[in-house]
C-alpha atoms as an extended CHARMM CRD file, in Angstrom:
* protein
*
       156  EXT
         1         1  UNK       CA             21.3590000000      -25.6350000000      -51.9230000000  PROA      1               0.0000000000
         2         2  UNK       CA             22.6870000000      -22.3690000000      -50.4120000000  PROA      2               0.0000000000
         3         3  UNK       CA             19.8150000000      -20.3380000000      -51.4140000000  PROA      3               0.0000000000
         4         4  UNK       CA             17.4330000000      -23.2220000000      -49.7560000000  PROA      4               0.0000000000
         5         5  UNK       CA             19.9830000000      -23.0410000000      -46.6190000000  PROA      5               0.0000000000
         6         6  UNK       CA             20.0590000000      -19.1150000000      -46.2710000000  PROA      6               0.0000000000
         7         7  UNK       CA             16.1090000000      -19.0690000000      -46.4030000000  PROA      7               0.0000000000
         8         8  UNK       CA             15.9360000000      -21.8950000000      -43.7620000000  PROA      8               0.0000000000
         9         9  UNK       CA             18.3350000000      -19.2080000000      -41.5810000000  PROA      9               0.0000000000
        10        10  UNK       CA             16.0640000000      -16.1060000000      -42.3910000000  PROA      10              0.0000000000
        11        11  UNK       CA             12.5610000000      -18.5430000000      -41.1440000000  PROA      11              0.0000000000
        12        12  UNK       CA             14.7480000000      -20.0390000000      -38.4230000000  PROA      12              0.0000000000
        13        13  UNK       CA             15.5260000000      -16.0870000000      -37.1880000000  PROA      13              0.0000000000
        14        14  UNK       CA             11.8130000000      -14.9650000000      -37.9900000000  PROA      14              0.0000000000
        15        15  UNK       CA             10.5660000000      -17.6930000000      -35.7890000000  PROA      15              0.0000000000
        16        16  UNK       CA             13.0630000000      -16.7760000000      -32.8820000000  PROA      16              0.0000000000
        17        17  UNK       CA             12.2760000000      -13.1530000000      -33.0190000000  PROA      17              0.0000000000
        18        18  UNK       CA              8.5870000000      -14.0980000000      -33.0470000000  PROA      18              0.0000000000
        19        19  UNK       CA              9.0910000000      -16.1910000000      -30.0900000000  PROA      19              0.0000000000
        20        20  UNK       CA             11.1450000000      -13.3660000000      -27.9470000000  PROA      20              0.0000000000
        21        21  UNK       CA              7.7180000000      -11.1480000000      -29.1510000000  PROA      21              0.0000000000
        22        22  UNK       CA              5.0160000000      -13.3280000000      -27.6020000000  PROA      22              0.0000000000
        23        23  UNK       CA              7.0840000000      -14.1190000000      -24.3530000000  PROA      23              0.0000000000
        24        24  UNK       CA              7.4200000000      -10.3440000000      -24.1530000000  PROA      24              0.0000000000
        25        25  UNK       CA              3.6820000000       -9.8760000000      -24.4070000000  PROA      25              0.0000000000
        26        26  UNK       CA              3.1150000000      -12.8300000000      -22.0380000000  PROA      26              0.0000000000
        27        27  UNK       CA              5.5590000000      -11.2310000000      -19.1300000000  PROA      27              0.0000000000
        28        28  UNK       CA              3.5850000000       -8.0090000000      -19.6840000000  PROA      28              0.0000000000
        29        29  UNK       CA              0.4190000000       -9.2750000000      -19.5420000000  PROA      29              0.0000000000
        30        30  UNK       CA              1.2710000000      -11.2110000000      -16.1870000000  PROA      30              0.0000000000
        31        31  UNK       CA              2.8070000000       -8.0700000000      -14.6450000000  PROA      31              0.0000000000
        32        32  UNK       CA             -0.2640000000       -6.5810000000      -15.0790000000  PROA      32              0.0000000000
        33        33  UNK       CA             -2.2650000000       -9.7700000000      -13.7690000000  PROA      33              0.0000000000
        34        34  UNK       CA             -0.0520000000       -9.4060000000      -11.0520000000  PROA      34              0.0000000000
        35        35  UNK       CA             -0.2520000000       -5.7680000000       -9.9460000000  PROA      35              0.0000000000
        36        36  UNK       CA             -4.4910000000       -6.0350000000      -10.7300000000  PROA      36              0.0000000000
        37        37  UNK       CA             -4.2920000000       -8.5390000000       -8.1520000000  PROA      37              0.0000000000
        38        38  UNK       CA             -2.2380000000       -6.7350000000       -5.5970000000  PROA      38              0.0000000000
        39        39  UNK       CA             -4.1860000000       -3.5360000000       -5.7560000000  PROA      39              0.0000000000
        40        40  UNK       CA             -7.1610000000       -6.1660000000       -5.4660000000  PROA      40              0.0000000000
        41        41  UNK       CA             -5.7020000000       -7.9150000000       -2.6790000000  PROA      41              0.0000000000
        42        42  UNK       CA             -5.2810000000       -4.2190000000       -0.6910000000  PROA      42              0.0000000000
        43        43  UNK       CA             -8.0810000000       -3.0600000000       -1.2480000000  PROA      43              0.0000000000
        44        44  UNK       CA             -9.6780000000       -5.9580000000       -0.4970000000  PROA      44              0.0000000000
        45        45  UNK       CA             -7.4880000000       -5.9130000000        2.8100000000  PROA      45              0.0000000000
        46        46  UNK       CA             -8.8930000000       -2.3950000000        3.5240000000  PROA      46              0.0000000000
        47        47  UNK       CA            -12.0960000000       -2.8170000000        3.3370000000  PROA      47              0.0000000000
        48        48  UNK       CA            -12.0680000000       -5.7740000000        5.6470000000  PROA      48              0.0000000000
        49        49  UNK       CA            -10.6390000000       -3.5470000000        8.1520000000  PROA      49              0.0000000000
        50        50  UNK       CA            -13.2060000000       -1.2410000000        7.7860000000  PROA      50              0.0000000000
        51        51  UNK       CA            -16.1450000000       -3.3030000000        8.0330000000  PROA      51              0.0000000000
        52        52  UNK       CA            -14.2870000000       -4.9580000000       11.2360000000  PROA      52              0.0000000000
        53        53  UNK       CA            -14.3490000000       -1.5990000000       12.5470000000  PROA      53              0.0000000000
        54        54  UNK       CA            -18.0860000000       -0.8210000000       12.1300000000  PROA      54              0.0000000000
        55        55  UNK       CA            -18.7670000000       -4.8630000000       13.3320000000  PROA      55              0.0000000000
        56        56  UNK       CA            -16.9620000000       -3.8510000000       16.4330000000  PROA      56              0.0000000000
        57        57  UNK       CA            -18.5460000000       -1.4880000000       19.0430000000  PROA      57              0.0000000000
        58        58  UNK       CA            -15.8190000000       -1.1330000000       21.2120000000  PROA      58              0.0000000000
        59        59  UNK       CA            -13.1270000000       -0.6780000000       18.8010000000  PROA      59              0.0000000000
        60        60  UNK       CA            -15.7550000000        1.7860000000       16.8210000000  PROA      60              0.0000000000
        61        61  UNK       CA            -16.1920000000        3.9020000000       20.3000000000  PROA      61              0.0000000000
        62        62  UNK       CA            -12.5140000000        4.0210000000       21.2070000000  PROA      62              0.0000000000
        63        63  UNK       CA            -11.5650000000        5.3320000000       17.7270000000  PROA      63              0.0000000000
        64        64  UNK       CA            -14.0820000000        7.6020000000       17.8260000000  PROA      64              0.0000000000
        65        65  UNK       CA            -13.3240000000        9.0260000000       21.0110000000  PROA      65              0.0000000000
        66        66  UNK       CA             -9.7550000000        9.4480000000       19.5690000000  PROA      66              0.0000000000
        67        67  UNK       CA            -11.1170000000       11.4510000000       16.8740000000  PROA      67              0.0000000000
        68        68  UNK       CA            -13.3260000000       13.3590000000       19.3620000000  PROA      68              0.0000000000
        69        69  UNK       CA             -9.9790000000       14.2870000000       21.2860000000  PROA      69              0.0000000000
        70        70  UNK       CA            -11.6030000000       12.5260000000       24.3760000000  PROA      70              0.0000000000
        71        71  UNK       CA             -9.8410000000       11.4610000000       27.0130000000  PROA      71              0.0000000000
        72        72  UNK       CA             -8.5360000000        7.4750000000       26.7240000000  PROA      72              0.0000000000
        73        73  UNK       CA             -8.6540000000        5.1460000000       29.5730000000  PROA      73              0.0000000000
        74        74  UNK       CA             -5.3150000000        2.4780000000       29.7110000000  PROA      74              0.0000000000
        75        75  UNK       CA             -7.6580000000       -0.1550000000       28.3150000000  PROA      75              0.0000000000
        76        76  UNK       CA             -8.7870000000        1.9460000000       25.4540000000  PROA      76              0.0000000000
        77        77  UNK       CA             -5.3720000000        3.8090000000       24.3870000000  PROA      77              0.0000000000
        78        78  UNK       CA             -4.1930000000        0.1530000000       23.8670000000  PROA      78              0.0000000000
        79        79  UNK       CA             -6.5920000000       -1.0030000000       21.6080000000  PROA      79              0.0000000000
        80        80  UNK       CA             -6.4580000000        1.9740000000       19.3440000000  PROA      80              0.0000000000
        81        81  UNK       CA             -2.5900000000        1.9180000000       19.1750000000  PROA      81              0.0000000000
        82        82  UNK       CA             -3.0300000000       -1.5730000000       18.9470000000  PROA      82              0.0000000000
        83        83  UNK       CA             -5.4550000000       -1.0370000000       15.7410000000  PROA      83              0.0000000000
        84        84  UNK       CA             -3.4500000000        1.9490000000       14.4140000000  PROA      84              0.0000000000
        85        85  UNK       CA             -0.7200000000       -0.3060000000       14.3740000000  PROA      85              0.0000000000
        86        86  UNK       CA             -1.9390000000       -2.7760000000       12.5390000000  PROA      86              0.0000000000
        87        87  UNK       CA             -3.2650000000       -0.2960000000       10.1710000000  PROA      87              0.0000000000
        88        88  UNK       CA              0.0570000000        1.3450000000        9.5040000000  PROA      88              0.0000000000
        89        89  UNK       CA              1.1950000000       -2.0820000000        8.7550000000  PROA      89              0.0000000000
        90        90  UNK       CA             -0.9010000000       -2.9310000000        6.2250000000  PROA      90              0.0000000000
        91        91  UNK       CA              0.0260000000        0.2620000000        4.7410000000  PROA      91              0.0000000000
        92        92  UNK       CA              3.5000000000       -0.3840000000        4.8780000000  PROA      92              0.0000000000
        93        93  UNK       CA              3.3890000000       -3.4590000000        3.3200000000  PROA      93              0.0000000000
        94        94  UNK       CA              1.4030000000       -1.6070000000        0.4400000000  PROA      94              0.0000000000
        95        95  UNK       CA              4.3290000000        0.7860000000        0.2860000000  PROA      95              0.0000000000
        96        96  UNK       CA              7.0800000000       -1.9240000000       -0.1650000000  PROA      96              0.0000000000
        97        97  UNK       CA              5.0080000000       -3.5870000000       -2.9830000000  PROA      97              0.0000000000
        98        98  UNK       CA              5.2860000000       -0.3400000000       -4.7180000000  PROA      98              0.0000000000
        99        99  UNK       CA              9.0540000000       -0.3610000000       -4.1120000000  PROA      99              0.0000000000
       100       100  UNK       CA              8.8110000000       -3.8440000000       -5.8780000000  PROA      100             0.0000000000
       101       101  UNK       CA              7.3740000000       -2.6330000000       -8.4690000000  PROA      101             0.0000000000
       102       102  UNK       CA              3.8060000000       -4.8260000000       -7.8670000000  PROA      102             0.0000000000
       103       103  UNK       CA              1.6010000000       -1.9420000000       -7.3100000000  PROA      103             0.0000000000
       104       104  UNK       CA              1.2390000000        1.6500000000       -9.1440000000  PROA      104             0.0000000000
       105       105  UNK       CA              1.8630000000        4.6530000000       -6.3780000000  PROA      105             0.0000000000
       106       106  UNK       CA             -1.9950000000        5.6990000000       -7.2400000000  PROA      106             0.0000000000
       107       107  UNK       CA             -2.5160000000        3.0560000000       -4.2520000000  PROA      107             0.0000000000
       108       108  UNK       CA             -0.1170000000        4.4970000000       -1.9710000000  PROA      108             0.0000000000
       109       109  UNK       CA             -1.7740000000        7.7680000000       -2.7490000000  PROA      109             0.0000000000
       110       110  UNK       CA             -5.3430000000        6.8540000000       -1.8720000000  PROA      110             0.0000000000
       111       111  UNK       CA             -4.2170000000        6.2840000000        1.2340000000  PROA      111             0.0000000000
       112       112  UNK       CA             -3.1840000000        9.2840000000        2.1720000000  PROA      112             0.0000000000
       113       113  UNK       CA             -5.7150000000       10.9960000000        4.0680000000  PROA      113             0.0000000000
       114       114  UNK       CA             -6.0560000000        7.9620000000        6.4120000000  PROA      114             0.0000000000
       115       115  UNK       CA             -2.5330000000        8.0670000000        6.7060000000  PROA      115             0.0000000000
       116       116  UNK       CA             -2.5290000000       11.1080000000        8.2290000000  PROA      116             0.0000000000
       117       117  UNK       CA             -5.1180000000       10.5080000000       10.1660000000  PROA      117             0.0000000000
       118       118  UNK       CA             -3.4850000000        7.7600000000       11.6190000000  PROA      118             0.0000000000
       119       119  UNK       CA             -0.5270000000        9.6780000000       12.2820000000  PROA      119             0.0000000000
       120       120  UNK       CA             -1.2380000000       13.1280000000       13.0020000000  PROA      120             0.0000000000
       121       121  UNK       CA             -4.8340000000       14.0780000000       13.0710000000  PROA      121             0.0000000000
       122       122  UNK       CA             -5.2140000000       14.1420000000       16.7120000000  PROA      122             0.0000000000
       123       123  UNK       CA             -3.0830000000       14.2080000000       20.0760000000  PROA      123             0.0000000000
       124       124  UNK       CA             -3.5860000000       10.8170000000       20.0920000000  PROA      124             0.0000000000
       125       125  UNK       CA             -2.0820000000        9.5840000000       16.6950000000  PROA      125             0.0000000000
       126       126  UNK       CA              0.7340000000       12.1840000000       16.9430000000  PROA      126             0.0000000000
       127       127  UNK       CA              1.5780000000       10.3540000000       20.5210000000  PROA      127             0.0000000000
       128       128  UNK       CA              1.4890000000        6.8570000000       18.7140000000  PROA      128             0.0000000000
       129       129  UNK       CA              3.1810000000        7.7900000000       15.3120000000  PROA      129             0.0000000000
       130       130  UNK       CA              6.1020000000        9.4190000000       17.7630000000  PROA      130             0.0000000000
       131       131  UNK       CA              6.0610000000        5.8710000000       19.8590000000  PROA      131             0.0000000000
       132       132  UNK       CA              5.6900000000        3.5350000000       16.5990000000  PROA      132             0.0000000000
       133       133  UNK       CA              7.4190000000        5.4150000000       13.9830000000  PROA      133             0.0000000000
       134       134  UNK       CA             10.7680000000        3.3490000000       14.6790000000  PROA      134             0.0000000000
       135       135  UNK       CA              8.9170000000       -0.2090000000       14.1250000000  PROA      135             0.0000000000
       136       136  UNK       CA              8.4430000000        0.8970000000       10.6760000000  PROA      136             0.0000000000
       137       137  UNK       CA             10.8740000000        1.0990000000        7.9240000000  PROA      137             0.0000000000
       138       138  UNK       CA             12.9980000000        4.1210000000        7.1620000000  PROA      138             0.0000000000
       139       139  UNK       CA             11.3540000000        3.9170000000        3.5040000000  PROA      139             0.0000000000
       140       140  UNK       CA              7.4430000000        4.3580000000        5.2210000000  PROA      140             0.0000000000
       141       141  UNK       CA              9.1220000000        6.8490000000        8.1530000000  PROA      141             0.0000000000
       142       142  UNK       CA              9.6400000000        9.1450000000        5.0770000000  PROA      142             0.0000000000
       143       143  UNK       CA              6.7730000000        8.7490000000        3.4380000000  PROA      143             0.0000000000
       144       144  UNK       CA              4.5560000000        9.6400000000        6.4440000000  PROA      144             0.0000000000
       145       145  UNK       CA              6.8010000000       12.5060000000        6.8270000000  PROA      145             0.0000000000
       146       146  UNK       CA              6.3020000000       13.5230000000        3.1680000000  PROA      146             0.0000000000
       147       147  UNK       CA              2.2790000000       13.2250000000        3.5130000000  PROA      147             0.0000000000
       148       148  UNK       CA              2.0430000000       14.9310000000        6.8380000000  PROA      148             0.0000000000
       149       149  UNK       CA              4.3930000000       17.5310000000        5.2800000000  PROA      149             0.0000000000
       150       150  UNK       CA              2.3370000000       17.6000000000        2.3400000000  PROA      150             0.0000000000
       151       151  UNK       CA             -1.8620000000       17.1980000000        3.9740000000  PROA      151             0.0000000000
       152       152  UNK       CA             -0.6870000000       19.5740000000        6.8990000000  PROA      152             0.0000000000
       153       153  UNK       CA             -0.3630000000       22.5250000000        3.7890000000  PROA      153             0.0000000000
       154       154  UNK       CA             -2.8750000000       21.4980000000        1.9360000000  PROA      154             0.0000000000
       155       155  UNK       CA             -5.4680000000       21.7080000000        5.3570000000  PROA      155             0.0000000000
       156       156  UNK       CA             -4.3650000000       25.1040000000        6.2710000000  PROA      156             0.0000000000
């Protein structure tokens, strides 16, 4: 009767452990559901901005004028802070799902030439970044110091 007791223990332990194994595969294989859909959901997010941009013929003209270093009208410098904005906070809430741990920072890094455009390419989005930086959180004030740091060597 032991011996019949002591194997029921050793099954009864071999079905726990194999239990802890396949709910250790299953959280993995979520977290990875998860951050597919998050990159997806960014990206996604992105390009939606974009292709409002090019829909858009006034916002497409006022942001290219601020490329062009053209001079803005009142009307015009509010609409692309406005849009910068809005931009840098879609960013930023990529940033703090990396922080999370929901995205991988390859995302936060393929944004960084637009990031830089946004905040220091031109008069313009050096004048906004200064205005806006403080809306933003110290964690994505520090990274857009690190990539301007960092895209301001590599361009020279």
């Amino acid at each position: 009767m032991k011996f019949f007791t002591a194997w029921m223990e050793v099954l009864a332990n071999i079905g726990v452990l194999a239990g802890i194994i396949f709910l250790t595969i299953e959280v993995s294989q979520n977290t990875l559901a998860t951050k597919s859909e998050a990159s997806l959901a960014i990206q996604t997010s992105i390009s939606e901005s974009i292709s409002d941009l090019s829909s858009n013929p006034e916002v497409f003209d006022v942001i290219a004028k601020v490329y062009a270093e053209e001079e803005l009208t009142e009307k015009e410098r509010l609409l692309a802070s406005f849009r910068f904005h809005s931009t840098l906070t879609m960013m930023e809430g990529a940033l703090m799902q990396y922080q999370l741990g929901v995205i991988d920072m390859s995302v936060i890094n393929s944004f960084d030439d637009e990031l830089y455009e946004l905040t220091h390419s031109s008069e313009f989005a050096r004048w906004n970044w200064k205005n806006q930086a403080n809306s933003f959180s110290p964690q994505m004030q520090r990274h857009v110091a690190e990539v301007i740091a960092r895209e301001t060597k590599n361009r020279t």
